[in-house]
N, C-alpha and C positions, 0 to 999 in steps of 0.2 A: 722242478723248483730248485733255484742253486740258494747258497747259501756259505756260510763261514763256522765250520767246527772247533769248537774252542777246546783242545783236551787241556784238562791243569783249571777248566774253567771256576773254579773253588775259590782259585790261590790269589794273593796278594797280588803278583800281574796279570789272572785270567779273568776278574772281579770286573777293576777297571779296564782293561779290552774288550770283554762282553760290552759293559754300558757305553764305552766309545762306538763301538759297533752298532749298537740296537739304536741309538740316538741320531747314526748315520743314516738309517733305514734300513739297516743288513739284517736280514734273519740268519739270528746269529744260534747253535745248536750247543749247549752248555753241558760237556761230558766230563763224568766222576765218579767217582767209589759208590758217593751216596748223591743219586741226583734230589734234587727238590723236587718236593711234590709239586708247588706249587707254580713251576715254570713247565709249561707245556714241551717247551724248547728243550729240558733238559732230559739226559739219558744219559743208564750207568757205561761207563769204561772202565776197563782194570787192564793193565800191561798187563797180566798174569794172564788174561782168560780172552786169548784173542777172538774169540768166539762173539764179543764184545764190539770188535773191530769194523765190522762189514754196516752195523744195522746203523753207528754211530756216522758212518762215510754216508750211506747211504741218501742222496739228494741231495749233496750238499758239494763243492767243488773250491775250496779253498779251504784252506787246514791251518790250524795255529798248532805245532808240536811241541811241548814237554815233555822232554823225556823223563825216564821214573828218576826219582830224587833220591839222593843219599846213594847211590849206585856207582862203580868206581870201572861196572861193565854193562855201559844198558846196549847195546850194540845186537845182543842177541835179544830183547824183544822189540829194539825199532824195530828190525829186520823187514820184519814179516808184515810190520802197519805201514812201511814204506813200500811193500809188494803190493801191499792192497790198496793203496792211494793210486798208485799208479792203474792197477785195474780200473780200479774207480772213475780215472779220468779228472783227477784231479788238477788244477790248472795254478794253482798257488798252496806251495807249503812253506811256511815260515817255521823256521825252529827258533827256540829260545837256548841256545848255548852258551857257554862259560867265554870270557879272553884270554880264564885262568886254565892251562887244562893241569887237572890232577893228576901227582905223580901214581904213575903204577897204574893208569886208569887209560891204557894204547887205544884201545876202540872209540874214544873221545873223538879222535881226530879223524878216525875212519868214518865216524858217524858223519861226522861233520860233513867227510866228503860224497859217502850215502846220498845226504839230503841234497848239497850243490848239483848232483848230479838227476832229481828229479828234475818232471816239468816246472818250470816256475819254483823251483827251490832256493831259500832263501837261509841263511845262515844270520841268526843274530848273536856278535858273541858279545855277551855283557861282564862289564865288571862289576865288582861287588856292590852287592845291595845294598844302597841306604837302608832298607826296613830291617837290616840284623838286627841294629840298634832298637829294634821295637817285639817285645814281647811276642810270641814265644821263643824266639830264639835265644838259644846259651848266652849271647855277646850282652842283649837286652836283659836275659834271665837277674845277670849279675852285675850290672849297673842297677838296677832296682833294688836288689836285696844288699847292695856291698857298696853302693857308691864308687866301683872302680873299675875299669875295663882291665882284663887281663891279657896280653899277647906277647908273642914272641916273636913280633914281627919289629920289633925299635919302633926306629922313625920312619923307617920305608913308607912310602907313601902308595894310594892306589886309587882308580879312577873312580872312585864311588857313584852308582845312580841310582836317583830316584823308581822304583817300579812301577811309576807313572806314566814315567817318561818312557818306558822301556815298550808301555801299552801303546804311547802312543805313536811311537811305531810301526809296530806291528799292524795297528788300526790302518795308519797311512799304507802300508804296501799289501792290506788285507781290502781296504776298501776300493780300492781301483788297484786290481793285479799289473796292470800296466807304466802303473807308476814310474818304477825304478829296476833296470834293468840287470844291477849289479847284484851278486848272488852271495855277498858276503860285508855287515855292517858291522864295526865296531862301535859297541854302545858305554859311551861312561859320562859319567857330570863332569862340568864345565874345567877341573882341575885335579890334582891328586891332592889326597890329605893321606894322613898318618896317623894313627890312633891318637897319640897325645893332641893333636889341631883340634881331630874331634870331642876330645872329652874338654878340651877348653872354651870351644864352641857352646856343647852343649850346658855347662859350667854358665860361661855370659849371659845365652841366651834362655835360661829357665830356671838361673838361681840354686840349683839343684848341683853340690859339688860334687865331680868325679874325678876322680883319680887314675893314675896308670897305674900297674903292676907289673911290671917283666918276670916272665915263665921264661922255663924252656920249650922246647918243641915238648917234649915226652911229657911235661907238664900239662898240656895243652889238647894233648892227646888226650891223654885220663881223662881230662874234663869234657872233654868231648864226648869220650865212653859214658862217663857216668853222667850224662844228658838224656840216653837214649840211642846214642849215632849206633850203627853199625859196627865194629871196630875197623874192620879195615877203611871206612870212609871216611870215620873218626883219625884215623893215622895219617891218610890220603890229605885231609881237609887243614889239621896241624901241621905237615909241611909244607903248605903251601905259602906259611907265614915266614918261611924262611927266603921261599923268593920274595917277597915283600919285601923283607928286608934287607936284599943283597940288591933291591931296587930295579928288579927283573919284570916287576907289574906295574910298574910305572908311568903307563901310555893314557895319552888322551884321544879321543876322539869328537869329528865334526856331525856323526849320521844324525843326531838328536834335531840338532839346528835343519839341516839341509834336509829332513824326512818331514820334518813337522811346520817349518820356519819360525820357530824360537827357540831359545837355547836352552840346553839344560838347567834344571832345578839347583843349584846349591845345597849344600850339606843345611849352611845355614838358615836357609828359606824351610827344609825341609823338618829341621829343630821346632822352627816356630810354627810348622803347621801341626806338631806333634807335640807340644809343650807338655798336654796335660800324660806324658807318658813317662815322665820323669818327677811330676810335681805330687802325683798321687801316693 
């Protein structure tokens, strides 16, 4: 029996990829820390205990890849699930990668070239999440609690997208591997914004006023740290508001439209689908 493994299947874009999938008719295979009891379909993975790796593969022949989060070197445990994919006989791997790569984080791009270099390997590099903005993350933490977005990124602007949208990509070159024969997508909403666009947006569109506050980078950092990150990812993750702002992440792209045929989501579409997250 073939089928589509979802690792990251938990997350905010493995949620809706799974139900894009299953709705398509894909028996879709939902791997995680903590699987559900209650999906047959589902089964634990952990990067940590590749021993995890093989039973997860097993039967199933297209792979949707996250690699582990908050990591600034996940290179040494793709590795070896990239070894085993390819045992496996795997015929489509889609990774979910950055457009951002992290400074000090070199394996980012090896990885990248790891996966291109599988059968049917696919590269999606995404820009920033619209769902920062949405609870639990720091950015949403503190628009909630402060009314104010904090960054050190200015006015730079960055290709924001939906993790929607991002699903439904993946779904398009997971549901027919034949699809699209190109080994590398860049994924972003329909234009760049800037912190201050967004918190004016979100201001219009849900009543709820926000504010900007200019940090520094090392400002940005700490808060990072005292969220929870890492600290080197926490460091890694605050400078990258610095290319932001020298306008280095400033790229749009077309894969949304031309994978899916309709266009990305807007910031502001994305506001009012999430209103009550700002109004509560």
């Amino acid at each position: 029996m073939t089928g589509v493994l979802v690792t990251g299947g938990t997350g905010r874009t493995g949620k809706t990829l799974v139900q894009l999938l299953r709705n398509a008719g894909v028996r879709t295979r939902v791997a995680g820390r903590t699987p559900a009891a209650a999906d047959p379909d589902a089964i634990r993975f952990d990067w940590n205990d590749p021993t995890t790796y093989g039973p997860a593969l097993d039967g199933t022949d297209r792979v949707f890849l996250l690699p582990p989060v908050e990591s600034v070197d996940p290179l040494p445990l793709v590795e070896p699930f990239l070894r085993q994919a390819r045992r496996a006989g795997i015929r489509r791997l889609v990774m979910l990668g950055s457009a951002i790569v992290l400074p000090n984080a070199p394996s980012a791009v090896e990885m990248a070239a790891r996966v291109r270099a599988q059968p049917g390997g696919v590269v999606l590099r995404a820009s920033g999440f619209m769902q920062n903005f949405l609870r639990p993350h720091p950015l949403a933490e503190h628009i909630h609690r402060h009314g104010e977005i904090r960054t050190a990124a200015g006015d730079g602007r960055l290709g924001w997208v939906d993790a929607r949208d991002i699903a439904a990509v993946a779904a398009a070159l997971l549901v027919d591997p034949g699809a699209d024969a190109r080994s590398d997508h860049l994924i972003t909403g329909p234009r760049g914004m800037s912190y201050p666009q967004a918190a004016r947006i979100i201001t219009e569109r849900t009543g709820r006023q926000v504010r900007v506050k200019r940090i520094t980078e090392k400002e940005q950092a700490a808060a990072y740290r005292a969220s929870g990150m890492p600290r080197e990812f926490a460091d890694a993750l605050a400078a990258v508001e610095r290319g932001i702002k020298e306008g280095r992440e400033d790229r749009v792209g077309t894969a949304v439209l031309e994978l899916t045929g309709r266009p990305p989501r807007t910031f502001a579409e994305f506001v009012s689908d999430h209103a009550y997250e700002w109004t509560q």
